[in-house]
VOPAGU-2260 file (C-alpha; in pm, 1 decimal, decimal comma):
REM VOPAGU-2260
SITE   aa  ch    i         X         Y         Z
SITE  UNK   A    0    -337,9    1355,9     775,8
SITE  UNK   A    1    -413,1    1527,7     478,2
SITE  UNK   A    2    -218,1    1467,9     117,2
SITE  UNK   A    3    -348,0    1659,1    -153,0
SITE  UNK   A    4    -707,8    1639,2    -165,5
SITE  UNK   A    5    -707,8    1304,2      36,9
SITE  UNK   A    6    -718,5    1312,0     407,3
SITE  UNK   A    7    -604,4     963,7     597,9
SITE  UNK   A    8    -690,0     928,3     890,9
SITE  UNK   A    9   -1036,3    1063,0     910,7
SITE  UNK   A   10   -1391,7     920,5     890,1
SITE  UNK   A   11   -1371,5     829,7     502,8
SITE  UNK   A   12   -1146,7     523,2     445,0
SITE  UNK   A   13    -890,7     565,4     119,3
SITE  UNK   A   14    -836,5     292,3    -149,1
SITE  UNK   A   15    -514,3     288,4    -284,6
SITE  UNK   A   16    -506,5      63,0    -579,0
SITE  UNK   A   17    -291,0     -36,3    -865,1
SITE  UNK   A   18     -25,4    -299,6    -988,3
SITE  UNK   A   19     229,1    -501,6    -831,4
SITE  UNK   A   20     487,9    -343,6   -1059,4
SITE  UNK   A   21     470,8     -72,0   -1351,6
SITE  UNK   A   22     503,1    -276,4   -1694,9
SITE  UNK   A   23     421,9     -29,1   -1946,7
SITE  UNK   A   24     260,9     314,9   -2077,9
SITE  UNK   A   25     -69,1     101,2   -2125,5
SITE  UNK   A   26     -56,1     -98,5   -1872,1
SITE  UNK   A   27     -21,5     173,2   -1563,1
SITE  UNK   A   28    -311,5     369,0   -1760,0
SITE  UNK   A   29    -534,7      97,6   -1758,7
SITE  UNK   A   30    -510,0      54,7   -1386,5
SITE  UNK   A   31    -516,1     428,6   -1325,9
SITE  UNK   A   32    -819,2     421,2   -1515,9
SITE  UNK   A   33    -959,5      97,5   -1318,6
SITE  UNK   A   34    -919,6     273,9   -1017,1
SITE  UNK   A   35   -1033,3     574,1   -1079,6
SITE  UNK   A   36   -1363,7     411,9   -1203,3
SITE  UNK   A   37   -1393,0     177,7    -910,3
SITE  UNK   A   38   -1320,2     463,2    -665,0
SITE  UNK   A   39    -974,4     489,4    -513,4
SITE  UNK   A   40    -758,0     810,6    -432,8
SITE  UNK   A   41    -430,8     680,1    -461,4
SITE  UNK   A   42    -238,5     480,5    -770,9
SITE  UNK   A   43      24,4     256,3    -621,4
SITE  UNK   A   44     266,5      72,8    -841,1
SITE  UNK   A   45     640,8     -18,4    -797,8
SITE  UNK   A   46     947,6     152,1   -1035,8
SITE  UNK   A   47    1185,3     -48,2    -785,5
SITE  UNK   A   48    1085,1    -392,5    -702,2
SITE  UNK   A   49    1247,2    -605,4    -416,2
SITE  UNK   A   50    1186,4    -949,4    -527,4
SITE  UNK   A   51    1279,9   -1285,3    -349,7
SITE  UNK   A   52    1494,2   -1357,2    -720,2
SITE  UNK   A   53    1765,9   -1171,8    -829,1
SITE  UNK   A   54    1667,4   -1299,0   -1173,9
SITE  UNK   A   55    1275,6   -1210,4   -1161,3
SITE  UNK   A   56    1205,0    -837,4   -1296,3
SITE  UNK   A   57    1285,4    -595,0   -1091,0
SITE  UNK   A   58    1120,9    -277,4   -1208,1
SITE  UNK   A   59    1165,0     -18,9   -1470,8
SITE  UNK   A   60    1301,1     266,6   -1238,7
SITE  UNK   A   61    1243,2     597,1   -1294,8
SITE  UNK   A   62    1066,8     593,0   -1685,9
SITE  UNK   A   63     814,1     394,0   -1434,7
SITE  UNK   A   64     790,0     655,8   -1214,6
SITE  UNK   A   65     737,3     871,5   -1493,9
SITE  UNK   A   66     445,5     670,0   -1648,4
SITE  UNK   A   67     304,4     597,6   -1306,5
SITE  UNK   A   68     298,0    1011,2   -1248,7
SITE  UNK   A   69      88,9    1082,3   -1575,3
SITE  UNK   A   70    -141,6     838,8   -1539,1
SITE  UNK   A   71    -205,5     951,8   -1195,2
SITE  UNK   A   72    -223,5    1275,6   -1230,0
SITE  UNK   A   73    -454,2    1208,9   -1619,9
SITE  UNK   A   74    -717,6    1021,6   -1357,1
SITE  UNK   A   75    -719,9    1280,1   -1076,8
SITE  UNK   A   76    -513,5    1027,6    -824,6
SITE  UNK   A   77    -222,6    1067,8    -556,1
SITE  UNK   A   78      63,1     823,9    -659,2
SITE  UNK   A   79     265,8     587,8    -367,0
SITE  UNK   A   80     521,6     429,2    -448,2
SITE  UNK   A   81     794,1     209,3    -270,0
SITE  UNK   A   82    1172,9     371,5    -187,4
SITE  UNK   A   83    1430,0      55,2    -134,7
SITE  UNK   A   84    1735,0     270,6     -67,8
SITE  UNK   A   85    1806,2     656,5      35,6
SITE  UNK   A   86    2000,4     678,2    -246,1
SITE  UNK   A   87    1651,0     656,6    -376,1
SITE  UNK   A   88    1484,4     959,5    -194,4
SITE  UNK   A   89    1550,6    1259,0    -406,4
SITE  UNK   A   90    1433,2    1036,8    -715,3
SITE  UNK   A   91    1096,1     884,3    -554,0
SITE  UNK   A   92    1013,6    1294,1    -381,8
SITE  UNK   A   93    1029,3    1425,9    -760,1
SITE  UNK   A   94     740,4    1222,3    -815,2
SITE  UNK   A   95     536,5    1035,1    -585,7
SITE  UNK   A   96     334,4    1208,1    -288,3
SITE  UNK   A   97     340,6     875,4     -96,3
SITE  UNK   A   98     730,8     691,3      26,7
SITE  UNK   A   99     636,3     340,7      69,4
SITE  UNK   A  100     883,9     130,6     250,9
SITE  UNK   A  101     784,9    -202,1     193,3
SITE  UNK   A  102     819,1    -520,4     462,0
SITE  UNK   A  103    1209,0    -566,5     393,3
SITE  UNK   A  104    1330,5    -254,3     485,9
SITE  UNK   A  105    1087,2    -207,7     865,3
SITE  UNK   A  106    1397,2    -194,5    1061,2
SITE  UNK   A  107    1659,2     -31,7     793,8
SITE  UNK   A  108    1762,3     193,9    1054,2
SITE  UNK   A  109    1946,1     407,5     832,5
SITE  UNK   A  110    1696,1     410,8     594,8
SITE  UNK   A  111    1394,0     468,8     827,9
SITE  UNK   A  112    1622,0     777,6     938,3
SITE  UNK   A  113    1655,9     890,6     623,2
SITE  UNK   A  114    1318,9     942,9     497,0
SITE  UNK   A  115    1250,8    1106,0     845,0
SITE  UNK   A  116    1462,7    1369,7     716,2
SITE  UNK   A  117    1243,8    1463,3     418,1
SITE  UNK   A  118     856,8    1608,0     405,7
SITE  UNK   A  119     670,6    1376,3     236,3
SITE  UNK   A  120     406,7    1134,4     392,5
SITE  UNK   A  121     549,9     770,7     471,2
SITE  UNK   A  122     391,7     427,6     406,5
SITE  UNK   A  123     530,1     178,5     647,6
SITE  UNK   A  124     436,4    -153,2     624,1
SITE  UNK   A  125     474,9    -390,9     867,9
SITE  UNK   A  126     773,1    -652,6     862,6
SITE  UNK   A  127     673,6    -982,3     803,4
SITE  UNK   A  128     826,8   -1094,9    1120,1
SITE  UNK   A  129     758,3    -836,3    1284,5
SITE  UNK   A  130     570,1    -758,5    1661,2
SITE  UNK   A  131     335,3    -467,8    1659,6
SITE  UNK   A  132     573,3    -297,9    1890,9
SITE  UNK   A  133     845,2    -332,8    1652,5
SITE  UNK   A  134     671,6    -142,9    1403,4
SITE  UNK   A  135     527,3     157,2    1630,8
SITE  UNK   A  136     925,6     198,6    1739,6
SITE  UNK   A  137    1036,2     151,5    1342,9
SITE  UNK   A  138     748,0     484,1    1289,9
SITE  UNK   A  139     937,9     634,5    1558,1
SITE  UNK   A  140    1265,6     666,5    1414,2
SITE  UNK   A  141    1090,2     858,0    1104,7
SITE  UNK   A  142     923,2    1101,5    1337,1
SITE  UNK   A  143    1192,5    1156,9    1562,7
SITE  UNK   A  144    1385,9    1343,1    1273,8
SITE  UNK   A  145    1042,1    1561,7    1217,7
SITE  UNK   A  146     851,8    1349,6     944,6
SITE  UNK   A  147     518,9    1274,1    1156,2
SITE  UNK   A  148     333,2    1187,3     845,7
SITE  UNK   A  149     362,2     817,6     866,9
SITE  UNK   A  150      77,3     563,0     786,0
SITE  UNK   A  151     116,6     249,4     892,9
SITE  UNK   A  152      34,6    -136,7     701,5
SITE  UNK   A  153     -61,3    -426,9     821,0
SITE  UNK   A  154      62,1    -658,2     508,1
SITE  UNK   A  155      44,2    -994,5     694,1
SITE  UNK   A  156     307,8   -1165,5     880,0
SITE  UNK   A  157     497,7   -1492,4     866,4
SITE  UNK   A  158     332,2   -1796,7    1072,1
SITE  UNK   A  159     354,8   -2184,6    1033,6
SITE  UNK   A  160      16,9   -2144,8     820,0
SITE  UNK   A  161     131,5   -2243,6     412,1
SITE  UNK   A  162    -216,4   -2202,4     263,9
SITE  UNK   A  163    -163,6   -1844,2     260,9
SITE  UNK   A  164     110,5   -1648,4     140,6
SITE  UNK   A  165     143,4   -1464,4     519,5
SITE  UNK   A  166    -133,2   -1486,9     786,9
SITE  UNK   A  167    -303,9   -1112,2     730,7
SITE  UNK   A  168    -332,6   -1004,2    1166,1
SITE  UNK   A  169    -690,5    -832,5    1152,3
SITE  UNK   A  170    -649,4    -771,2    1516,3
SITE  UNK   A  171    -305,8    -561,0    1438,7
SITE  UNK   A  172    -535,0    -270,1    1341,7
SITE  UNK   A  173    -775,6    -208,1    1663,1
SITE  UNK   A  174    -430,3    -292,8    1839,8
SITE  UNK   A  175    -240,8       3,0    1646,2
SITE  UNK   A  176    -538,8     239,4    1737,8
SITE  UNK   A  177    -552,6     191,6    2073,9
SITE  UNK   A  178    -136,1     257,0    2095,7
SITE  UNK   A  179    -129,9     522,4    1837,1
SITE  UNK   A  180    -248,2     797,5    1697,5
SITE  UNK   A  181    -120,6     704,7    1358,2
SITE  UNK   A  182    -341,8     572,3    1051,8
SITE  UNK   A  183    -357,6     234,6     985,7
SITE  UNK   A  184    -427,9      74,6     687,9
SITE  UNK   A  185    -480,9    -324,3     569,3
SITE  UNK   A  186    -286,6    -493,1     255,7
SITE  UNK   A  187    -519,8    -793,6     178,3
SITE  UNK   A  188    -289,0    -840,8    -155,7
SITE  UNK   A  189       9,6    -908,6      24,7
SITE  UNK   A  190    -185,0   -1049,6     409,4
SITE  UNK   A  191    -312,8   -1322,9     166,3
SITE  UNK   A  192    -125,7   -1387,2    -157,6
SITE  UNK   A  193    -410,8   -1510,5    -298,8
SITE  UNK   A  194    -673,2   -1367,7    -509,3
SITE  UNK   A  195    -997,7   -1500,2    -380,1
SITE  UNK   A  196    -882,4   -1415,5      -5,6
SITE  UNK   A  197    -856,3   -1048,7     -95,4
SITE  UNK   A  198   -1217,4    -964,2     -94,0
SITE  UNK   A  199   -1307,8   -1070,4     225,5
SITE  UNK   A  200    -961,3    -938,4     405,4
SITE  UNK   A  201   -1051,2    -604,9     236,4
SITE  UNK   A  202   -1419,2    -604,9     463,4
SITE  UNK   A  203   -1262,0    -762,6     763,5
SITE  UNK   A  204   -1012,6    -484,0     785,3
SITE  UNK   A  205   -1223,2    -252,9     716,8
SITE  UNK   A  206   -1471,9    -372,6     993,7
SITE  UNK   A  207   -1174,2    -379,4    1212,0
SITE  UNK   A  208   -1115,7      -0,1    1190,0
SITE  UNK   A  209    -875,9      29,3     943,6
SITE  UNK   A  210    -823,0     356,6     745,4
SITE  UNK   A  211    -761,7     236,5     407,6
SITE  UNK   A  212    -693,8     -62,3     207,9
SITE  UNK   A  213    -407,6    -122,6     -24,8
SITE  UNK   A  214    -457,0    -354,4    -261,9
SITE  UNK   A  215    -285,2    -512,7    -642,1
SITE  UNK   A  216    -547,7    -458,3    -930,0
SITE  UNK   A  217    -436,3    -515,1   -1327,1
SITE  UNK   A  218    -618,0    -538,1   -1623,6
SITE  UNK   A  219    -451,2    -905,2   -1692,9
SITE  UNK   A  220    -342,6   -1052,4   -1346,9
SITE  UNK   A  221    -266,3   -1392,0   -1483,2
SITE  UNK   A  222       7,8   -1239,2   -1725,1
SITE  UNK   A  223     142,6    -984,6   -1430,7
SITE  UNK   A  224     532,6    -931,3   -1409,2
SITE  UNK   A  225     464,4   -1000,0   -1060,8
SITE  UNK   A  226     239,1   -1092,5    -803,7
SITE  UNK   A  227      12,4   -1236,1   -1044,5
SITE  UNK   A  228    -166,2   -1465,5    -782,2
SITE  UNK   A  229    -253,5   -1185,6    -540,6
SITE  UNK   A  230    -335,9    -954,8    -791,6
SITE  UNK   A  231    -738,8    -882,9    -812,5
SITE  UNK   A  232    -909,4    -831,4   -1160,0
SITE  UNK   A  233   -1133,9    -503,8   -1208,3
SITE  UNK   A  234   -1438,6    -652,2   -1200,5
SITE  UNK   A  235   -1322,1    -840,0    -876,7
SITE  UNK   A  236   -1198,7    -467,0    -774,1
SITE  UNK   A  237   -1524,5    -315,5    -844,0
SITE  UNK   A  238   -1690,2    -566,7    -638,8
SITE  UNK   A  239   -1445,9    -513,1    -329,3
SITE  UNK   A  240   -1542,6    -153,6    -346,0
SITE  UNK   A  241   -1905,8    -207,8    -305,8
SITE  UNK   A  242   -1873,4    -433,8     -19,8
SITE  UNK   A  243   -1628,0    -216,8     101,1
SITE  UNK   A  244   -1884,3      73,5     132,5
SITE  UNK   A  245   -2178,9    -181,5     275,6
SITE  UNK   A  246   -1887,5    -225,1     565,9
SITE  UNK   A  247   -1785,6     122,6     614,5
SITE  UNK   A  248   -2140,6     220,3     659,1
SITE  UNK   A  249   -2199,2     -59,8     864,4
SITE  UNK   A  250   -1953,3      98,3    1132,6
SITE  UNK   A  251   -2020,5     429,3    1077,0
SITE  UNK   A  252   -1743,1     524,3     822,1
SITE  UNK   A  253   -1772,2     633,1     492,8
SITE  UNK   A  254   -1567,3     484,8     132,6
């Protein structure tokens, strides 16, 4: 699948990296620039942000977007970012080259329709209750109205395990590319919800055969909006990246 100047999908695996949620004009350039430097392709950040609170912040909506686009397209990147509603669409086309729809909305039927309808690459993650098969026949509904540029997440599921945040399933991804044909990428941010367990997700789903990693990266994670805890510092970014690499060579890949 190729985006822009970024294929998915192919030998080289893609970083996209960025924060939890788009804060300010500094702030989103920072981590464009933090990226950038550390080697990713793609900025993601949230405009729209469906929290677990009604009362916790929920995004600065399209002046995100905006600031999310220029500091992109300032540091040479693609830009994903998360649709919650089709109401949403036309907004989140005008800007992003990446639709994600986050865990929440796997099986919004109507929604999952919707963004079949339109031609711009898809970002599904995976529900967090979700089977495997649920989330091949949740890609489905986008491609059966003609979208077939759909990547799909493994972002951890829900077990009886409380250490973690969700329980990241590593052996999703070889499952997803035996089934499919679609790309398959790993969210160690979200799989974990912890910082020091993103690292080593990040190789292990890369050594699993993943095609890209998504992960949360900000310049202050401790004094994030949201997602602080998950949320990777550059220099622990930087680091990923060169592992990253060691393991992508180590199984013939290249990132």
């Amino acid at each position: 699948m190729k985006i822009g100047h970024v294929e998915i999908g192919g030998n080289k695996v893609v970083t996209m990296a960025g924060p939890c949620s788009v804060e300010s004009p500094e702030q989103i350039e920072q981590c464009a620039e933090i990226a950038a430097k550390g080697g990713a392709q793609v900025l993601r950040g949230g405009a729209f942000k469906p929290r677990s609170s009604p009362y916790s912040f929920q995004g600065l909506g399209e002046e995100g977007l905006k600031l999310m686009r220029a500091a992109a397209d300032r540091n040479g990147l693609l830009m994903v970012s998360e649709v919650m509603d089709s109401t949403q669409i036309p907004l989140l086309c005008e800007y992003s080259d990446i639709l994600q729809l986050g865990a929440r909305n796997m099986q919004n039927f109507n929604l999952l329709r919707a963004v079949g309808q339109v031609r711009k690459p898809v970002l599904l993650k995976r529900g967090i209750a979700a089977t495997i098969e649920e989330l091949l026949l949740a890609a489905e509904y986008v491609m059966s109205g003609g979208n077939y540029e759909v990547i799909l997440c493994e972002r951890g599921i829900r077990t009886f395990e409380t250490y973690t945040r969700n329980t990241m399933d590593i052996a999703a991804i070889p499952v997803v590319k035996k089934l499919s044909h679609l790309p398959i990428i790993g969210d160690p941010s979200h799989g974990t919800g912890r910082r020091d367990m993103v690292l080593p997700m990040a190789r292990a789903a890369v050594a699993a055969g993943a095609d890209g990693l998504i992960v949360e990266v900000h310049p202050d994670p401790d004094h994030a909006m949201s997602d602080g805890a998950q949320t990777i510092t550059p220099e622990q970014f930087y680091e990923m990246m060169h592992k990253v690499r060691a393991v992508a060579n180590a199984v013939g890949r290249i990132a």
